[in-house]
DSSP file (Angstrom, degrees, kcal/mol; ACC not computed):
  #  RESIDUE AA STRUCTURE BP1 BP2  ACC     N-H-->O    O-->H-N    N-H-->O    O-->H-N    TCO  KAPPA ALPHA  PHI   PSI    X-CA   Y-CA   Z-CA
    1    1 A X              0   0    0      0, 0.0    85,-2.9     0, 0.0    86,-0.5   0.000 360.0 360.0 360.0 132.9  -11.5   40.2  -68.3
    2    2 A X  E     +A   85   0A   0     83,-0.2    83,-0.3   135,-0.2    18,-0.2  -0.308 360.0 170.7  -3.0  85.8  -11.2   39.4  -64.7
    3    3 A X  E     -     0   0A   0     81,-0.9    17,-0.6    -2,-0.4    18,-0.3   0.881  60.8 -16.9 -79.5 -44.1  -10.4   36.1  -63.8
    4    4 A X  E     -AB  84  19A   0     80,-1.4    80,-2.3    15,-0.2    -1,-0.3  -0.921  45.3-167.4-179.7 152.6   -9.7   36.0  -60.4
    5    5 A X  E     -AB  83  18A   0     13,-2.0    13,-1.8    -2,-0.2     2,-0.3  -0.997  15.0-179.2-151.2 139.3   -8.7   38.3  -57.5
    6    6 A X  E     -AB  82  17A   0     76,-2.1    76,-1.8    -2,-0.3     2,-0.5  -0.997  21.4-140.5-153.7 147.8   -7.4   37.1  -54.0
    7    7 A X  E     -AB  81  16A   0      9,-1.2     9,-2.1    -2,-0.3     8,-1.1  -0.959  24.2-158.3-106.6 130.0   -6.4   38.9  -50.7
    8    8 A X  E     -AB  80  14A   0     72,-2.2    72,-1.0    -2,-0.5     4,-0.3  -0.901  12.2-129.9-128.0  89.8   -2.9   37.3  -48.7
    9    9 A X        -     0   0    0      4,-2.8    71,-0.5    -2,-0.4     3,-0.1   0.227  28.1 -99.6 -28.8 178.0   -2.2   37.7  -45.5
   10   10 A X  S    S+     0   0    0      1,-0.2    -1,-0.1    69,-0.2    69,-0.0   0.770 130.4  46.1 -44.7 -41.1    1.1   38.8  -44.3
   11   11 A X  S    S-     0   0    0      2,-0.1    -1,-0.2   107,-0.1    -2,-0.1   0.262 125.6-100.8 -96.3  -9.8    2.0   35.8  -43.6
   12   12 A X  S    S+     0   0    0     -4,-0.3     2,-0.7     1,-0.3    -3,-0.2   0.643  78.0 141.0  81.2  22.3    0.6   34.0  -47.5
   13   13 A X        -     0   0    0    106,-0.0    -4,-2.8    -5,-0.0     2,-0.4  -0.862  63.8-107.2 -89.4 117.9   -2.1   32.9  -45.6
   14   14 A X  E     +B    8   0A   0     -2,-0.7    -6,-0.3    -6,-0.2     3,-0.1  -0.471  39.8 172.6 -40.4 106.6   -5.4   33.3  -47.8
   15   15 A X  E     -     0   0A   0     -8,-1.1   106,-5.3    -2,-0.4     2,-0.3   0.715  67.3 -22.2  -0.6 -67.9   -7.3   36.0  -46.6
   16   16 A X  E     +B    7   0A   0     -9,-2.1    -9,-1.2   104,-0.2     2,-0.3  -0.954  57.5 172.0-152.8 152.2  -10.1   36.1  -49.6
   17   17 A X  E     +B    6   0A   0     -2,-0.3     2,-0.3   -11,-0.2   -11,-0.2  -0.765   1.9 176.1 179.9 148.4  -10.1   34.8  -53.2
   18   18 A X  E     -B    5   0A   0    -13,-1.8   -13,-2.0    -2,-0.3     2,-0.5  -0.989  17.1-155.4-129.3 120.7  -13.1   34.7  -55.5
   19   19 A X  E     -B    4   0A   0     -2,-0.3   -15,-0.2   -15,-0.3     2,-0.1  -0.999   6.7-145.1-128.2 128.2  -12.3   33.5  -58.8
   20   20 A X  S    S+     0   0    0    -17,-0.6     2,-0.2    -2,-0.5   -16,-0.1  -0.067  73.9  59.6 -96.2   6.8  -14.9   34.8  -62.0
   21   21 A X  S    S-     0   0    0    -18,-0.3     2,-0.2     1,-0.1    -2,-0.1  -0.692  93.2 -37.6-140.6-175.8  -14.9   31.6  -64.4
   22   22 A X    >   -     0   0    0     -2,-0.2     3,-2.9     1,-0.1    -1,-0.1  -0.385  43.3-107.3 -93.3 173.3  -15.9   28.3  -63.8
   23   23 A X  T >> S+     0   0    0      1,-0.3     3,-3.6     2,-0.2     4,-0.7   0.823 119.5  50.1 -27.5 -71.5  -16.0   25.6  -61.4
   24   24 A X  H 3> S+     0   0    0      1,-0.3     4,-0.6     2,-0.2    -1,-0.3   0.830 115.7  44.1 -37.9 -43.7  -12.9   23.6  -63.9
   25   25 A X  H <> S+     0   0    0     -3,-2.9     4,-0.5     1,-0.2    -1,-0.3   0.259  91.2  85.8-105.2  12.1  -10.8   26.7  -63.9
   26   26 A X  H <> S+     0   0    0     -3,-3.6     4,-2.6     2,-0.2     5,-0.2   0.955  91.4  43.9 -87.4 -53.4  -11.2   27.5  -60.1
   27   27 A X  H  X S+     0   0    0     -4,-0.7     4,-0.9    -3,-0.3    -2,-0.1   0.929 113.4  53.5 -74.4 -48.8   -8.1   25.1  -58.7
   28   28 A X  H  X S+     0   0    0     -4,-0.6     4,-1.9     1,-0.2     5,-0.3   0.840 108.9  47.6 -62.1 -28.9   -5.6   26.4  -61.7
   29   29 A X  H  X S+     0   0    0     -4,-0.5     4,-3.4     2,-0.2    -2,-0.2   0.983 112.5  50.9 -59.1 -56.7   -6.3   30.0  -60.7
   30   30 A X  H  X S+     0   0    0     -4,-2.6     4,-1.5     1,-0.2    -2,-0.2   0.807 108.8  48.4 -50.9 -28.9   -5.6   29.0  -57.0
   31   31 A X  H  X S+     0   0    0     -4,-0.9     4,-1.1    -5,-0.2    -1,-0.2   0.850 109.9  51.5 -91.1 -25.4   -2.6   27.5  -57.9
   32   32 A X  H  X S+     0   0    0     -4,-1.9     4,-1.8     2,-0.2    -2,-0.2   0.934 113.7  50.3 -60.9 -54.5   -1.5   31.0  -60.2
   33   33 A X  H >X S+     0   0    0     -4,-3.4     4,-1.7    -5,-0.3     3,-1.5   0.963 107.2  51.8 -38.7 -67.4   -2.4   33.0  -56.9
   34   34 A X  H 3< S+     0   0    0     -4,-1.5    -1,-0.3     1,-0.3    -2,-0.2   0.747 114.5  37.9 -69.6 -26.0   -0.3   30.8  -54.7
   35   35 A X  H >< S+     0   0    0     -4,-1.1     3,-0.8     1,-0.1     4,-0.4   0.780 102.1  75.2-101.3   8.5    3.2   31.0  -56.9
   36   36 A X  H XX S+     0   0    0     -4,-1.8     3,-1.5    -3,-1.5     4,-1.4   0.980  89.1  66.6 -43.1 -55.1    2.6   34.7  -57.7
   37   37 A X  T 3< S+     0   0    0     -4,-1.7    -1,-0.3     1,-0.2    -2,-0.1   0.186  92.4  49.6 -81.2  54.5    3.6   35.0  -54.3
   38   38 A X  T X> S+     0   0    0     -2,-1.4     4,-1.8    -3,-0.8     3,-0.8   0.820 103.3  60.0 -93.9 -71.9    6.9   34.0  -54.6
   39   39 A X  H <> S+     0   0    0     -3,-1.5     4,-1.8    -4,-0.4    -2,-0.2   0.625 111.4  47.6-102.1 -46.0    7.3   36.5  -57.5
   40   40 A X  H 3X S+     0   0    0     -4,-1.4     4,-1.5     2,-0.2    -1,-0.3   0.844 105.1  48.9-101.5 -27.6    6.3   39.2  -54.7
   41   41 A X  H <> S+     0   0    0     -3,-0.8     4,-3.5     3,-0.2    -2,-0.2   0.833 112.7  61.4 -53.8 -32.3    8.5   38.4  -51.5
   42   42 A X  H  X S+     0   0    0     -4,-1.8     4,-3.9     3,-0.2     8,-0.2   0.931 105.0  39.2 -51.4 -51.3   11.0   38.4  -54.3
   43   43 A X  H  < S+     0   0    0     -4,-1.8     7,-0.3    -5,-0.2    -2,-0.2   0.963 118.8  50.1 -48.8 -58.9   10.4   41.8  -55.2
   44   44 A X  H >< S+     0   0    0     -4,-1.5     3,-0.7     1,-0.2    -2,-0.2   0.902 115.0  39.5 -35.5 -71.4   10.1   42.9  -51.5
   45   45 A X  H 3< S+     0   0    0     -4,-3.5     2,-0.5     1,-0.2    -3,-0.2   0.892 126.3  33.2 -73.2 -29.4   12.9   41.5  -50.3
   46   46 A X  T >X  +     0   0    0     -4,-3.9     4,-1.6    -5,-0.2     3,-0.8  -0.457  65.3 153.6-108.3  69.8   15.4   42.3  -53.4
   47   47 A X  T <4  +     0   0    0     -3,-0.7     6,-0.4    -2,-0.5     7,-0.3   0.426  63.0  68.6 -90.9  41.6   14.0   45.5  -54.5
   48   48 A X  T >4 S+     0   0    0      4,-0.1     3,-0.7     2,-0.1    -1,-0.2   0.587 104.4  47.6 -87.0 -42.2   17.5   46.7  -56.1
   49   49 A X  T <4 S+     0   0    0     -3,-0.8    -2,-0.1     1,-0.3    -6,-0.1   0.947 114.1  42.6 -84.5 -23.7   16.9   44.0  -58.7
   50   50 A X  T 3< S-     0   0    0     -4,-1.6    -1,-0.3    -7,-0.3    -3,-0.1   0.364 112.9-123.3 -74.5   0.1   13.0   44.9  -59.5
   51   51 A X    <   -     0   0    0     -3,-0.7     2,-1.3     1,-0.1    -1,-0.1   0.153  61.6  -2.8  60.2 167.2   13.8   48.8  -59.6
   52   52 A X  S    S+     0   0    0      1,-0.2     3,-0.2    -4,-0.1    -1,-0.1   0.009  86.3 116.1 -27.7  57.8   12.5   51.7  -57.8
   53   53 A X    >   +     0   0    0     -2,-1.3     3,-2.0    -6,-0.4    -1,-0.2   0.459  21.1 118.0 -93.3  -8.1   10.0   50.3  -55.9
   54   54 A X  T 3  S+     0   0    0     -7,-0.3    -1,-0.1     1,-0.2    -7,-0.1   0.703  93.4  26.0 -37.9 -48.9   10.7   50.6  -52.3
   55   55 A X  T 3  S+     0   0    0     -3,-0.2     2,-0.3     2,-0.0    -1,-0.2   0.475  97.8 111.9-115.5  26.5    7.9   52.6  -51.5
   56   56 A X    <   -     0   0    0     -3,-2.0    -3,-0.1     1,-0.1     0, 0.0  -0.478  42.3-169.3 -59.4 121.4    5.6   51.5  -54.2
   57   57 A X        +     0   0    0     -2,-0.3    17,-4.4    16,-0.1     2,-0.6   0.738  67.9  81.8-111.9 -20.0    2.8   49.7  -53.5
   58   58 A X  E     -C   73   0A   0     15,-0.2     2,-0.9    -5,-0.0    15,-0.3  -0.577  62.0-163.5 -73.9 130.8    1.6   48.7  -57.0
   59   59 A X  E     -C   72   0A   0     13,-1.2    13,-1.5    -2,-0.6     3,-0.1  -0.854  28.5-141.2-101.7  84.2    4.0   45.4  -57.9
   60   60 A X  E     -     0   0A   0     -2,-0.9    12,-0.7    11,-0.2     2,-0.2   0.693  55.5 -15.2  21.5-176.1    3.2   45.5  -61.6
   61   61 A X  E     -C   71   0A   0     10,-0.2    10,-0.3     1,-0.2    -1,-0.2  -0.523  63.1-164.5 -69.9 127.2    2.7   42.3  -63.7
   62   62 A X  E     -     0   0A   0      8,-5.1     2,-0.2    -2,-0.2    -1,-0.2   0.901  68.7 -20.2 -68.1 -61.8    4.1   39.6  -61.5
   63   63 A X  E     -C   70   0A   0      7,-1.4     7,-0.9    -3,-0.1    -1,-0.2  -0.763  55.6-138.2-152.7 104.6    4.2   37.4  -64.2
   64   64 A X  E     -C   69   0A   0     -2,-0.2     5,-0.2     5,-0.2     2,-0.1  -0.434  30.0-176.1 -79.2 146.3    2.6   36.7  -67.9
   65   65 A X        -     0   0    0      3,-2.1    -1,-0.1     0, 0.0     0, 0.0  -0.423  47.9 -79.4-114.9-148.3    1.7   33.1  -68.6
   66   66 A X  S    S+     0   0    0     -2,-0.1    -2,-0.0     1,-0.1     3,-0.0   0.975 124.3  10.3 -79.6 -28.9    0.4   31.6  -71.5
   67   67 A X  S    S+     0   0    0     -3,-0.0     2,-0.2    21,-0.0    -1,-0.1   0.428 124.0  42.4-116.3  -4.1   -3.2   32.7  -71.1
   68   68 A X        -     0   0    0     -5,-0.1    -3,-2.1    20,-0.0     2,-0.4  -0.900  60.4-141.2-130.9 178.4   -3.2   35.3  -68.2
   69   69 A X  E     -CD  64  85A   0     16,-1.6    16,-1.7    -2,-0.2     2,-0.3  -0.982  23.3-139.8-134.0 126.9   -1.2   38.1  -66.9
   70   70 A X  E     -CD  63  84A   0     -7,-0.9    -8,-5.1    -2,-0.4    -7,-1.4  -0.877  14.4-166.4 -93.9 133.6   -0.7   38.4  -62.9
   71   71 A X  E     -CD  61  83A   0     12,-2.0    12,-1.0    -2,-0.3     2,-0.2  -0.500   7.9-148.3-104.0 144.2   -0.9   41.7  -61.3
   72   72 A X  E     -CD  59  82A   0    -13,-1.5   -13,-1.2   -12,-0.7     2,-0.3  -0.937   8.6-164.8-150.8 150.5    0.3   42.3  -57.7
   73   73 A X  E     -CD  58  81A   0      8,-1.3     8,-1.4   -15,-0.3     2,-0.4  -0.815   4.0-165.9-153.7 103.0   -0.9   44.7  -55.1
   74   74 A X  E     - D   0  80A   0    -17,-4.4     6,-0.2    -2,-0.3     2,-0.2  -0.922   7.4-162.3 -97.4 135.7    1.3   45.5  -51.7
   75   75 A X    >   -     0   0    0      4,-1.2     3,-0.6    -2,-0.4     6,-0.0  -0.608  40.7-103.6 -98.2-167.7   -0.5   47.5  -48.5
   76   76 A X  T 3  S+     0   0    0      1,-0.2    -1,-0.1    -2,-0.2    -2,-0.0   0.202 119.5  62.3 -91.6  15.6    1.6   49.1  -46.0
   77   77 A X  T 3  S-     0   0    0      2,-0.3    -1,-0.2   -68,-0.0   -67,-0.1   0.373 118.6-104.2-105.7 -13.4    0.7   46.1  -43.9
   78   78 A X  S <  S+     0   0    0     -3,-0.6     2,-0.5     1,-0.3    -2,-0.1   0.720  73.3 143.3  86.7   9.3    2.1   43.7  -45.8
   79   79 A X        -     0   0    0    -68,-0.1    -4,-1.2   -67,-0.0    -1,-0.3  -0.907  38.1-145.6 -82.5 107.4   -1.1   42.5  -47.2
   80   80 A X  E     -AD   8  74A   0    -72,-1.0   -72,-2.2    -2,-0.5     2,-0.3  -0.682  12.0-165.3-102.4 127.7   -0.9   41.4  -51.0
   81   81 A X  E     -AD   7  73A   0     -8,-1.4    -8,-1.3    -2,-0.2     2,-0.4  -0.822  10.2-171.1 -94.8 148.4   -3.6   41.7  -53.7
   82   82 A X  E     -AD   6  72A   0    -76,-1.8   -76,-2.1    -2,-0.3     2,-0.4  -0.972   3.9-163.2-142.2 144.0   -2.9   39.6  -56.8
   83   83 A X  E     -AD   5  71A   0    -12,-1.0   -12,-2.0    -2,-0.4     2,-0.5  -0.893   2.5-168.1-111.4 134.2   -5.2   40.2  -59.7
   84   84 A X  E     +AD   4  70A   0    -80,-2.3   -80,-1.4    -2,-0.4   -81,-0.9  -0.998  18.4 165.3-130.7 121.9   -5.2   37.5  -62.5
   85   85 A X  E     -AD   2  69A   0    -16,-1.7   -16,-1.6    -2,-0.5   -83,-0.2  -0.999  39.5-129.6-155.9 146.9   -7.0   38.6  -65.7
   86   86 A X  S    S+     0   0    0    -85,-2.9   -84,-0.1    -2,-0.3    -1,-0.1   0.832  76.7 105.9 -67.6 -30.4   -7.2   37.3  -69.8
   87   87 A X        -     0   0    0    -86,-0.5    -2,-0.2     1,-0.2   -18,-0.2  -0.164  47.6-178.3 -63.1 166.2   -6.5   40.5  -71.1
   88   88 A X  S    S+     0   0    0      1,-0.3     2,-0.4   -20,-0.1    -1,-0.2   0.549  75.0  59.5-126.8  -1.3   -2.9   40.4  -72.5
   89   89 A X  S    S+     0   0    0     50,-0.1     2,-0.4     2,-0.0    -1,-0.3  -0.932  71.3 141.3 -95.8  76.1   -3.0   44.0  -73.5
   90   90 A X        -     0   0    0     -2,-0.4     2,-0.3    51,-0.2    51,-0.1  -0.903  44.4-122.6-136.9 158.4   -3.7   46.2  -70.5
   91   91 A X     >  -     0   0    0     -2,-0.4     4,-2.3     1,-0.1     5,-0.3  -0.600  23.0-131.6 -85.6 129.9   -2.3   50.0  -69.1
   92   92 A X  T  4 S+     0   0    0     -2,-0.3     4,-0.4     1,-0.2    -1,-0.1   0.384 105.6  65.2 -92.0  31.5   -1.0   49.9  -66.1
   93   93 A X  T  > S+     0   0    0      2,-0.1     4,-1.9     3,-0.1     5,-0.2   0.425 100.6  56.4 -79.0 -37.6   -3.1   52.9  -65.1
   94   94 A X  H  > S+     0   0    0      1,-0.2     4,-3.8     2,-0.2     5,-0.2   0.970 110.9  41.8 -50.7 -52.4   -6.1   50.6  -65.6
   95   95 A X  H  X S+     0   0    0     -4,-2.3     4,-1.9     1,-0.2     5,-0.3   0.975 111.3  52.7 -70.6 -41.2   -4.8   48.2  -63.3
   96   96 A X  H  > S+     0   0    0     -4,-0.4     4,-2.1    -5,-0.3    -1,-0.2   0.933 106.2  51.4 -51.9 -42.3   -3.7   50.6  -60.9
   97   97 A X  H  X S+     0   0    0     -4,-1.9     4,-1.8     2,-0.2     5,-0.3   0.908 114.0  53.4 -55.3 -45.6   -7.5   52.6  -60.6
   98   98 A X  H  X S+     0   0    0     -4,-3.8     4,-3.8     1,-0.3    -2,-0.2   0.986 108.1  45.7 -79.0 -74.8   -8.8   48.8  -60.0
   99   99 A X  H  X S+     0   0    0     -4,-1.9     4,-1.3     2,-0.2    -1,-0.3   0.800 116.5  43.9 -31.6 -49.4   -6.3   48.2  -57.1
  100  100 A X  H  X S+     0   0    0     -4,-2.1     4,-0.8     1,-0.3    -1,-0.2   0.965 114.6  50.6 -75.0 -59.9   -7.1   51.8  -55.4
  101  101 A X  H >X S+     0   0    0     -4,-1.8     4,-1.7     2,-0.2     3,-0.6   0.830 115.8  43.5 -70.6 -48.0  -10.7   51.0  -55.9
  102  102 A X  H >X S+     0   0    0     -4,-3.8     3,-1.1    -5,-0.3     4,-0.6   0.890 106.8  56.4 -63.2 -85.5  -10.1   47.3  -54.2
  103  103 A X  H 3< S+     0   0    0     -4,-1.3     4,-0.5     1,-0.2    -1,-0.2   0.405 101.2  58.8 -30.7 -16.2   -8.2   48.5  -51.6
  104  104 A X  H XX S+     0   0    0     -4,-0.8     3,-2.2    -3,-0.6     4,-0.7   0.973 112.5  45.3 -32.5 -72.2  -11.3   51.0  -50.5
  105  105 A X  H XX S+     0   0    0     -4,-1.7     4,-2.7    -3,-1.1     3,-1.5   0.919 112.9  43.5 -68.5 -56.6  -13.3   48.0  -50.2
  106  106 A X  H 3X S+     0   0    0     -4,-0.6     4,-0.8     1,-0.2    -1,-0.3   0.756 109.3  58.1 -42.2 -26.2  -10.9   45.7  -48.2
  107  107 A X  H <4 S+     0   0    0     -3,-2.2    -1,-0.2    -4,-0.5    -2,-0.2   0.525 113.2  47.4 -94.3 -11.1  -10.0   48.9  -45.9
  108  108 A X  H XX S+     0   0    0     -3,-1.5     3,-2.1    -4,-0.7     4,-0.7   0.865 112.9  45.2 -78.0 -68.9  -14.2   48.6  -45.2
  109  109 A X  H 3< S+     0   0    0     -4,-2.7     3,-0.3     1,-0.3    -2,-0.2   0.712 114.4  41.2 -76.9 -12.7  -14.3   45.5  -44.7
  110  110 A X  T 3< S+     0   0    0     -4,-0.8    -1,-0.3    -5,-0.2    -2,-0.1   0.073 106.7  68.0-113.4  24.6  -11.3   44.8  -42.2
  111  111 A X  T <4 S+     0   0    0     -3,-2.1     2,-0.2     3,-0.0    -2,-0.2   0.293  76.0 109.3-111.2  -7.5  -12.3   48.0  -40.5
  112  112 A X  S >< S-     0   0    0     -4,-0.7     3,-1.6    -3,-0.3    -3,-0.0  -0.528  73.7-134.4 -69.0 141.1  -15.6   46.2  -39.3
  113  113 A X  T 3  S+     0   0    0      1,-0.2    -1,-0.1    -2,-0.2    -3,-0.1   0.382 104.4  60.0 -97.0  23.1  -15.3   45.7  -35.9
  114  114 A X  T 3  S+     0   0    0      2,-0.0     2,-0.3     0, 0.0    -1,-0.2   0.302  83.4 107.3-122.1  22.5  -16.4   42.2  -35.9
  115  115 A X    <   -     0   0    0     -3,-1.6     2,-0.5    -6,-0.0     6,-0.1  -0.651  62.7-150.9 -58.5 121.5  -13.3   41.5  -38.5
  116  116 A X    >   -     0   0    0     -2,-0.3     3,-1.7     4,-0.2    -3,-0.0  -0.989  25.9-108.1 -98.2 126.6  -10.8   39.6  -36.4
  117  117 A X  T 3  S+     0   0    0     -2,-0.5     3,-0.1     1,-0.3    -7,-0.0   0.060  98.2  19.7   5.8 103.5   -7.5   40.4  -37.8
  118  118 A X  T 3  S+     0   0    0      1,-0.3    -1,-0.3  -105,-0.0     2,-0.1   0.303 100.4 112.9 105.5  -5.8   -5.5   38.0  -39.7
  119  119 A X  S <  S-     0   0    0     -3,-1.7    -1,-0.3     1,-0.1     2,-0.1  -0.384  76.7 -81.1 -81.4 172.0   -8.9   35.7  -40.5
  120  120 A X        -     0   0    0      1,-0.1  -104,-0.2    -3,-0.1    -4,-0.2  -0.417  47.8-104.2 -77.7 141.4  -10.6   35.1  -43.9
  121  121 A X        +     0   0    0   -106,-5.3    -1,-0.1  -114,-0.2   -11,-0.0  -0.350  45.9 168.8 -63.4 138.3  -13.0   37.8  -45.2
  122  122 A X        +     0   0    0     -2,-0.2     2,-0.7    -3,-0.1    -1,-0.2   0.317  31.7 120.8-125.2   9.6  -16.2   36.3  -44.6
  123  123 A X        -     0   0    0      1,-0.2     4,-0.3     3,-0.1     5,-0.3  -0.623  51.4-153.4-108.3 130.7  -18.5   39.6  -45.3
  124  124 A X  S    S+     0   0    0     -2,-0.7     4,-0.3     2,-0.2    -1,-0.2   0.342  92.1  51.8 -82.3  29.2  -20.8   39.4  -47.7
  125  125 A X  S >> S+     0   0    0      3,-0.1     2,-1.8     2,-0.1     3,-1.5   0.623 109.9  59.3-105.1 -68.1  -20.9   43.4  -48.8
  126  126 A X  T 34 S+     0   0    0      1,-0.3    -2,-0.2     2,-0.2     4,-0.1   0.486 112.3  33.4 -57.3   4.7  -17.3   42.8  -48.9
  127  127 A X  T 3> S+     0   0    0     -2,-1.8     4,-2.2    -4,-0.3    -1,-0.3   0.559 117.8  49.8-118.1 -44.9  -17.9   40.1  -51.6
  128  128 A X  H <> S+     0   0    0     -3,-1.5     4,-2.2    -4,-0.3    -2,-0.2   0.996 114.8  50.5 -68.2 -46.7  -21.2   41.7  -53.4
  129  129 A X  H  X S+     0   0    0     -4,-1.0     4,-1.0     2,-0.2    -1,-0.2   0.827 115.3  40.3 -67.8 -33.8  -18.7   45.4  -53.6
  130  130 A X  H >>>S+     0   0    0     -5,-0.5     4,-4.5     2,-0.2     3,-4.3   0.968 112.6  57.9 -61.2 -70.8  -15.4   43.3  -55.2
  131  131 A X  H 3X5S+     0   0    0     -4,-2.2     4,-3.1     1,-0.3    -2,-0.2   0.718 114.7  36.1   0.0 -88.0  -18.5   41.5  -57.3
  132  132 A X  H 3X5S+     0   0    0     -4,-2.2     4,-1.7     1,-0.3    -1,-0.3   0.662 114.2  55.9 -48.5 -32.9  -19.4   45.3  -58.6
  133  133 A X  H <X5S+     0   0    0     -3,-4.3     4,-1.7    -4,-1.0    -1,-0.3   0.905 109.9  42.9 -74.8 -30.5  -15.7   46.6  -58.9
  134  134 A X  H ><5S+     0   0    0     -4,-4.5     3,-1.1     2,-0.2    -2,-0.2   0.990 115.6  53.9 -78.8 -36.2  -14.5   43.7  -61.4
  135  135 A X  H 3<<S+     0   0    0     -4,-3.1    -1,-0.2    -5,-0.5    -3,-0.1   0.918 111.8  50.6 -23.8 -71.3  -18.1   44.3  -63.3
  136  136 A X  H 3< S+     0   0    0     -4,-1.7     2,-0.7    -5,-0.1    -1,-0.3   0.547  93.4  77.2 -32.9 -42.9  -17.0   47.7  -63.4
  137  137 A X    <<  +     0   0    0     -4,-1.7     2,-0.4    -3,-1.1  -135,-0.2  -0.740  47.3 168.6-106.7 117.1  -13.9   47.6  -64.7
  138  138 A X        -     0   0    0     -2,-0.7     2,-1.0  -137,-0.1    -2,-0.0  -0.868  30.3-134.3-115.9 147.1  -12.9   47.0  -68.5
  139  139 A X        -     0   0    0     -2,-0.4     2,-0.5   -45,-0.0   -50,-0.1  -0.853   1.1-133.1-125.4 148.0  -10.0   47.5  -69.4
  140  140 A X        -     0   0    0     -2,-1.0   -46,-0.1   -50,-0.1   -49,-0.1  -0.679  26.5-122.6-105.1 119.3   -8.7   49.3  -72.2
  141  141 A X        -     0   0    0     -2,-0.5   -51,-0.2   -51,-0.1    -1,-0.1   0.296  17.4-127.7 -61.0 165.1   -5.8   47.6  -74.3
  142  142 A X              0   0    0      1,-0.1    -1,-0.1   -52,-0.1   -52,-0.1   0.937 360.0 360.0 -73.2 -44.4   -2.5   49.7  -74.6
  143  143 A X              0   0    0      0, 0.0    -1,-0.1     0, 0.0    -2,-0.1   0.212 360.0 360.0 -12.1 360.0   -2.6   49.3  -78.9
């Protein structure tokens, strides 16, 4: 399941993040988001020591904890998705169709022309269409 899904500027500046559970679990999620990206400037800047990634835009699992696994997302912009979800058993083909399928909806929504650049998503199709993707998406264990 879904947990939580957050768009990052270039710059690590929050962009969007929506997180799927409750109120209690909202701050620790936030706080998952925020040292993923470490985990992905790392990648980025050393990618000899991550492997063939260079022009790969899917980061794999960032990092497993004890009770989620983080997913991370590069655009050609420098824009980072990170996906936080319970399963602990997932394909990375799942996760990738979910990324392609987010990135649609973010390239919608920052293509409105009354987006300014580099601000927090405020649109609420762009919120009700994430809403519908994470619905959407189950993902089916590797086992």
């Amino acid at each position: 399941m879904i947990v939580c899904i957050a768009v990052v500027g270039h710059q690590n500046n929050p962009l969007y993040i929506q997180s799927f559970t409750e109120a209690d679990d909202a701050l620790k999620l936030h706080h998952i988001v925020h040292c993923s990206l470490d985990v992905v400037d790392e990648r980025v800047n050393n990618p000899k020591k991550s492997g063939p990634m260079i022009n790969e835009t899917f980061l794999g699992l960032l990092y497993p904890t004890e009770n989620y696994k983080v997913y991370g997302y590069l655009t050609n912009t420098k824009v980072k998705f990170i996906l936080v979800t319970t399963d602990l058993d997932v394909r990375d083909a799942d996760v990738r169709n979910f990324f392609r399928r987010f990135h649609s909806a973010y390239l919608d929504a920052v293509s409105n022309p009354f987006h300014v650049p580099g601000k927090k998503i405020t649109s609420k199709t762009f919120a009700e269409r994430v809403s519908n993707i994470v619905k959407s998406v189950s993902f089916n264990t590797a086992g």
